[in-house]
C-alpha positions as CSV (number, residue, x, y, z in Angstrom):
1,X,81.3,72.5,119.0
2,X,82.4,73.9,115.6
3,X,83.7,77.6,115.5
4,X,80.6,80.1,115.1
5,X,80.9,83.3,113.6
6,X,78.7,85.6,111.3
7,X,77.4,84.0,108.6
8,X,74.6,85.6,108.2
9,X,76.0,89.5,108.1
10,X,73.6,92.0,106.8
11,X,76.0,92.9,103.6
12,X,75.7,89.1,102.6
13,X,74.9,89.7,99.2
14,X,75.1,85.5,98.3
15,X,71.6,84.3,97.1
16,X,71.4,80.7,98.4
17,X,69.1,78.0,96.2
18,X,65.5,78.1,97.0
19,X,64.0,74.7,98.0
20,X,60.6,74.5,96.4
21,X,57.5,75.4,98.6
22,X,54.9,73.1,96.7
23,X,54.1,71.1,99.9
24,X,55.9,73.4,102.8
25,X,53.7,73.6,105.9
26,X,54.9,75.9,108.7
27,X,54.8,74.6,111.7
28,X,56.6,77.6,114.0
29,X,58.7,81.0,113.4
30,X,60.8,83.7,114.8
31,X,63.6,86.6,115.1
32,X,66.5,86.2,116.3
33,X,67.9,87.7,119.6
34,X,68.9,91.4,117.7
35,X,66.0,91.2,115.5
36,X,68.2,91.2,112.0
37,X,67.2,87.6,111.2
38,X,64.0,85.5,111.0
39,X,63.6,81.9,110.5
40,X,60.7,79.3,109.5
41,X,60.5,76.0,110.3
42,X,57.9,74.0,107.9
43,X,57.3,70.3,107.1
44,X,60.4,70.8,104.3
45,X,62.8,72.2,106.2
46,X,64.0,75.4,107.3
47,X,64.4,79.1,105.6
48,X,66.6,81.9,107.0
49,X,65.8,85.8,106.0
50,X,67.2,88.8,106.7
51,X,64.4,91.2,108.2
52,X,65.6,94.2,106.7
53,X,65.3,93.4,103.1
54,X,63.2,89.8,103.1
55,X,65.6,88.0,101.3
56,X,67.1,84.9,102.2
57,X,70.1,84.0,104.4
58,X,69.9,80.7,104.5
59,X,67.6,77.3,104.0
60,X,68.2,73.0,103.9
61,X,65.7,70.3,103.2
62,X,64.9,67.6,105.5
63,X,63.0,64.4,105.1
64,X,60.2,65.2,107.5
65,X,60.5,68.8,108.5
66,X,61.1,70.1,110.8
67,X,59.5,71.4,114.1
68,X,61.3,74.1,115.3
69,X,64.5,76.2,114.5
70,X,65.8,79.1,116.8
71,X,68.4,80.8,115.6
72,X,72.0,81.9,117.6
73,X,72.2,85.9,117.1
74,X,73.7,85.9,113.3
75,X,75.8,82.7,114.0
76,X,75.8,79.4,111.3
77,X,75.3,77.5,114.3
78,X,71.9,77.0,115.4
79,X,69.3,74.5,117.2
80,X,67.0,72.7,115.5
81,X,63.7,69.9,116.3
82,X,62.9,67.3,113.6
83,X,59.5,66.6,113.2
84,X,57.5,64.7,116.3
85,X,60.7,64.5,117.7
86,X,62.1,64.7,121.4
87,X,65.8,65.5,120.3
88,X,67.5,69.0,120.1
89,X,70.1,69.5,117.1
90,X,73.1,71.7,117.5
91,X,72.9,72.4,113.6
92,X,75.9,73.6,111.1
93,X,74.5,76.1,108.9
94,X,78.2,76.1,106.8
95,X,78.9,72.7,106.5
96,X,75.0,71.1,106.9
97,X,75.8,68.9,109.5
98,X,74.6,68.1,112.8
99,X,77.2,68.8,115.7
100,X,75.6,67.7,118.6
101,X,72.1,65.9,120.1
102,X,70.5,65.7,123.1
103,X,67.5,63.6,123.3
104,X,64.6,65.1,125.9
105,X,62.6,62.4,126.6
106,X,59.5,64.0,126.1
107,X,57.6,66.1,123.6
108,X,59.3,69.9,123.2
109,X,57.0,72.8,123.1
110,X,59.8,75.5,122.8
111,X,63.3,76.4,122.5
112,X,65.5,79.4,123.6
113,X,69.1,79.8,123.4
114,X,72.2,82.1,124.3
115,X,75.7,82.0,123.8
116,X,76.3,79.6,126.8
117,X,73.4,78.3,127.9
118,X,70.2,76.9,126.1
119,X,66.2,76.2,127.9
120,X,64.2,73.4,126.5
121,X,60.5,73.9,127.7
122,X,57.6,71.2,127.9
123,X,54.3,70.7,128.8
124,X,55.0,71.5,132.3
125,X,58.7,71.7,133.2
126,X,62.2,73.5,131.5
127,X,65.3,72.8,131.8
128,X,68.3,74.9,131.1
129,X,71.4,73.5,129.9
130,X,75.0,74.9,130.0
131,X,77.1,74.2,126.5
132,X,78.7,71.0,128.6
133,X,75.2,69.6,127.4
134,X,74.4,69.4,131.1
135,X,71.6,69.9,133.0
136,X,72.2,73.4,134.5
137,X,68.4,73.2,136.5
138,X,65.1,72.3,135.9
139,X,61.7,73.6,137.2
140,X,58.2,72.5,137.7
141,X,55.7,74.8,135.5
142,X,51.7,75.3,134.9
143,X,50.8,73.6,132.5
144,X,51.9,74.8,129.0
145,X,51.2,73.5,126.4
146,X,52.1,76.8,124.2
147,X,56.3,76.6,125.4
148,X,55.8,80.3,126.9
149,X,58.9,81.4,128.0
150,X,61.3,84.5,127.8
151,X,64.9,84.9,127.6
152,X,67.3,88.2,127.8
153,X,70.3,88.6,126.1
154,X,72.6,90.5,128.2
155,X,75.6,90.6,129.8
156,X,73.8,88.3,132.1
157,X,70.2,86.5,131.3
158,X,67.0,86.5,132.8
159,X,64.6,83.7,132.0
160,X,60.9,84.3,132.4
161,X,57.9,81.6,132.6
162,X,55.2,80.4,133.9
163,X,55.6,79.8,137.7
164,X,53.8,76.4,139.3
165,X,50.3,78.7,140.3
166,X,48.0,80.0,137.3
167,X,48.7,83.6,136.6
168,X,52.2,83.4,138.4
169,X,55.5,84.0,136.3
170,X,58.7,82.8,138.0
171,X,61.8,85.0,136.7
172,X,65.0,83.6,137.0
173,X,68.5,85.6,137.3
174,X,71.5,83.6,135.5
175,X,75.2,85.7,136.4
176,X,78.5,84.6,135.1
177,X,81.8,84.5,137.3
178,X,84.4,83.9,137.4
179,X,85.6,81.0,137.5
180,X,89.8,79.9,138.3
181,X,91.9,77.0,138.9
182,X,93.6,77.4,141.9
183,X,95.8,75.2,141.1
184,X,96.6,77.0,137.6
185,X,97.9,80.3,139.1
186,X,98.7,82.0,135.3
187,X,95.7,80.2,133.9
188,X,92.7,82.5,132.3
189,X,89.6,81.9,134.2
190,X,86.5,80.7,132.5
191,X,83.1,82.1,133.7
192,X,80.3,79.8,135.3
193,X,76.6,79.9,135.5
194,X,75.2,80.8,138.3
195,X,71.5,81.0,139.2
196,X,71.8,83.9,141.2
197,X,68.1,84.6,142.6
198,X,64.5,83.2,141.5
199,X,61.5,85.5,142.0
200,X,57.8,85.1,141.6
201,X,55.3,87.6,140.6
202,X,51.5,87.6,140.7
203,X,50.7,88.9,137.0
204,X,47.3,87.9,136.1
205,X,44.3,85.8,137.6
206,X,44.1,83.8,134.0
207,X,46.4,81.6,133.0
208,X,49.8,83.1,131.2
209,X,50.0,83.3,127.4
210,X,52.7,85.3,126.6
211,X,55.6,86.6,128.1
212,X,58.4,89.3,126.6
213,X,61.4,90.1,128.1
214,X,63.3,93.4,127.1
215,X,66.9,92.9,126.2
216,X,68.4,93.8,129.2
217,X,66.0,91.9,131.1
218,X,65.1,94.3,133.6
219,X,61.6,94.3,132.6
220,X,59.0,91.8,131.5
221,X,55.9,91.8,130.1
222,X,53.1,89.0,130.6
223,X,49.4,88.6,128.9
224,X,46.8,86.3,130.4
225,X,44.3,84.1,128.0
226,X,41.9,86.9,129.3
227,X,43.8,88.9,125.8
228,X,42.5,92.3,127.0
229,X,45.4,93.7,129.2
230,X,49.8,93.5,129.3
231,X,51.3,94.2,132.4
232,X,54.6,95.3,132.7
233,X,57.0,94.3,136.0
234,X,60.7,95.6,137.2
235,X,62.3,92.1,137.1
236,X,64.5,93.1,140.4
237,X,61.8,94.6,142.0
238,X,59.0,92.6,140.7
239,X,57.0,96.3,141.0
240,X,54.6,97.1,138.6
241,X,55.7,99.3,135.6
242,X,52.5,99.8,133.9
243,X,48.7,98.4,132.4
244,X,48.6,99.0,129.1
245,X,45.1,98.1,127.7
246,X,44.8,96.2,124.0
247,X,40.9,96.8,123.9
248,X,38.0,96.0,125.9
249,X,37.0,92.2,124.1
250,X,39.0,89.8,123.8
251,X,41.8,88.3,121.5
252,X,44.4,86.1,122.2
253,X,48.0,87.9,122.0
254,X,50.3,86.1,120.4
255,X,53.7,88.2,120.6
256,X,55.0,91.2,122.8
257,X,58.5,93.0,122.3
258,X,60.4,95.7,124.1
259,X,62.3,98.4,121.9
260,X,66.2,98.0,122.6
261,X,66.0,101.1,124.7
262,X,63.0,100.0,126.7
263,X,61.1,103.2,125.6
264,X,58.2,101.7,123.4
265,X,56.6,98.1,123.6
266,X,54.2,96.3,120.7
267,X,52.3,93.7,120.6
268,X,50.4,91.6,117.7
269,X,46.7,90.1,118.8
270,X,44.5,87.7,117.0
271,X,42.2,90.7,116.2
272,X,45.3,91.2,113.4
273,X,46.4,94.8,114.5
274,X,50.0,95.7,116.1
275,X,49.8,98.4,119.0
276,X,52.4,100.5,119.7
277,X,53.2,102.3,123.8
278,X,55.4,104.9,125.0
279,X,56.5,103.2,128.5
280,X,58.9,105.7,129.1
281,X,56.4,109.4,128.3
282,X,53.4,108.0,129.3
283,X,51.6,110.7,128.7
284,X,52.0,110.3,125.1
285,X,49.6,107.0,125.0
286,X,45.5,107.1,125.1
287,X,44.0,107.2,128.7
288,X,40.0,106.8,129.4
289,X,38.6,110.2,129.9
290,X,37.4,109.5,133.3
291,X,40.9,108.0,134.1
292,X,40.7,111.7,136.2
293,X,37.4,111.1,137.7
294,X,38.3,107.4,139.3
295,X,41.2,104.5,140.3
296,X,39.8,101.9,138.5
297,X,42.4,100.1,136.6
298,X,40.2,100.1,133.9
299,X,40.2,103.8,133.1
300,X,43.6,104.3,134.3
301,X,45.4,101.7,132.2
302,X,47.0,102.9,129.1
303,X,45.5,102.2,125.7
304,X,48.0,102.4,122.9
305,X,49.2,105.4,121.2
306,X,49.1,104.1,118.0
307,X,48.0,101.2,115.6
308,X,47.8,99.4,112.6
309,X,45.4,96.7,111.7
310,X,44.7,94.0,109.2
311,X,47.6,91.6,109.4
312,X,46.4,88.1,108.7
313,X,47.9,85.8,111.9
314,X,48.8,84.6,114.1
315,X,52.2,86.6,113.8
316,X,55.1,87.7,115.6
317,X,56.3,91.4,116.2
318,X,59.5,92.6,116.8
319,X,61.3,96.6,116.8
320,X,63.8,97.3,114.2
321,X,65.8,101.0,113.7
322,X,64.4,104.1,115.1
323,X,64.9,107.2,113.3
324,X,64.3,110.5,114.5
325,X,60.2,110.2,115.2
326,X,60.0,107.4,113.4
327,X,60.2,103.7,115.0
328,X,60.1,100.3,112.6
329,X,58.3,97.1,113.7
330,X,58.4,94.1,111.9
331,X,55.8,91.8,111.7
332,X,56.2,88.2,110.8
333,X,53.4,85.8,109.5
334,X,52.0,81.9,109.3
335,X,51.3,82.6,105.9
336,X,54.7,83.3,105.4
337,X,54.6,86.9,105.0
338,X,57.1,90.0,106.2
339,X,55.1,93.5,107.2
340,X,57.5,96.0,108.0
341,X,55.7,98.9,109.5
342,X,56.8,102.3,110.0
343,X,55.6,104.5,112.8
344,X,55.6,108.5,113.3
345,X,55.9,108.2,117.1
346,X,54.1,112.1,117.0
347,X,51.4,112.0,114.5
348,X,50.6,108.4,115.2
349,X,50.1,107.4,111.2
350,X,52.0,104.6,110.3
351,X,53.0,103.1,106.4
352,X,53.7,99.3,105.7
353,X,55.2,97.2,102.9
354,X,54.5,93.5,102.3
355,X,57.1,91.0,101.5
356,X,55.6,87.6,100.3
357,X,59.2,85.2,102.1
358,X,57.0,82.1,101.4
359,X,57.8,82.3,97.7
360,X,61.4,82.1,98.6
361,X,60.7,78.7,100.7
């Protein structure tokens, strides 16, 4: 592997060229793991931005697209998927080269990655490899055809997914030790994987559509293709954190994110509007008024404190800097499109600007 470092720093100020966008189709999109980058992967090739400003990082052209590209924190080293293909690129931002492949064998419906381990998730298994390019383990999942999966990016890593029963998410615990030669008594030990436990937890009745992990992994969040409801689990305790309730009808949710303190979580829904909760001051979200008066679930779950509606999606949301009362989410688009919102966490009214990245494709 080449050496990987930050190419991608926020005080970048170097404009690369812009590949034309006549015929770019997007086929998927995403943050990275702190939320400073987004990428898009289109039937062209692949664009880089920087979420705070919407201008680009980084882009190449490929004959054929591109399927998928998941960035590596702010790192010119990153995986990519061509086009109807069943091989995983360790890609060379710096030099545009490929570095490494590993062929699949069968059709890839997401990618994650970490510093030392990467999950390649199909119709209805994943395996996680170590940066050996070997098989680390593999599970048996529910079918998903949308790659649903979660990763953490800790000191150590929790991986979330769909377990082998509908409505079921199996949450996996990956340490690091330490790791010494005996035989090397001087010699600086290198750290291992380890799968240190495996959980299940009964989330939802429906099938699972989306999970979110927050980044210290000791909570996750799952939706069901029921789209009314998020549920909210202690990953060591697999106990029940909260309901929060995205409306009454409903509409598929295609993205959930923690805040990097675990206070607030949002989420983006087919309906087009982000919801915002307070996980931490309860209190300060929207409760039935006959939550008092009853223990239905219904009227006890917690409806979001704030909103903001008419985004175009499907999307993906994500929190950027808190300040004082005020929290940022970004919102990213299939049209190609940045929203950055800007919540007052008191009064609940929220402001956004539009940046339009696909005419930097």
């Amino acid at each position: 592997m080449p050496s990987v470092f930050n190419f991608f720093a926020p005080s970048e100020e170097k404009q690369p060229v812009t590949i034309p966008n006549e015929t770019s189709t997007i086929k998927s999109f995403g943050f990275n793991q702190n939320s400073q980058l987004f990428a898009y992967a289109t039937s062209s090739g692949y664009s880089v931005f920087h979420a705070h400003t919407g201008k680009k990082a980084a882009g190449h052209k490929f004959d054929g697209g591109l399927d998928f590209v998941v960035l590596l924190f702010s790192t010119n080293v990153f995986l990519i998927v061509p086009s109807n293909s069943s091989t995983i690129i360790f890609w060379d931002d710096q030099t545009k080269a490929s570095v490494a492949e590993i062929p699949c064998g069968e059709k890839i419906r997401s990618v994650m990655i970490h510093r030392d381990l990467f999950a390649v998730i199909s119709e209805t298994n994943i395996k996680i490899y170590n940066m050996n390019m070997e098989v680390f383990y593999s599970c048996t999942t529910y079918s998903n055809p949308e790659g649903v999966v979660a990763m953490s990016y800790g000191e150590n890593t929790v991986l979330a997914y769909p377990g082998v029963e509908k409505g079921k998410i199996r949450v996996d615990h990956i340490i690091r030790s330490q790791k010494e030669d005996p035989s090397e008594k001087n010699a600086n030990p290198d750290k291992e994987l380890v799968l240190a436990s495996k959980d299940v937890i009964s989330a939802h009745q429906s099938e699972i559509s989306c999970i979110a992990l927050s980044v210290d992994g000791a909570l996750v969040a799952t939706a069901s293709t029921d789209a009314t409801l998020i549920r909210v689990f202690s990953t060591y305790d697999k106990k029940k954190h909260a309901e929060l309730r995205r409306g009454s009808s409903s509409s598929q949710i295609h993205s959930i994110a923690f805040s990097d303190d675990n206070r607030y979580l949002c989420c983006f829904s087919a309906s087009g509007t982000v919801h915002l909760w307070d996980i931490v001051d309860k209190q300060m979200n929207k409760t039935s008024m006959l939550a008092s008066f009853t223990t239905s679930e219904y009227f006890n779950s917690l409806w979001s404190m704030t909103q903001f509606s008419g985004i175009q999606g499907p999307a993906k949301c994500t929190f950027g800097k808190k300040d004082g009362d005020t929290q940022t989410v970004y919102v990213i688009t299939k049209e190609g499109k940045l929203i950055t919102i800007t919540f007052d966490v008191k009064s609940g009214e929220s402001v956004a600007l539009e940046t339009n990245v696909y005419e930097q494709f």
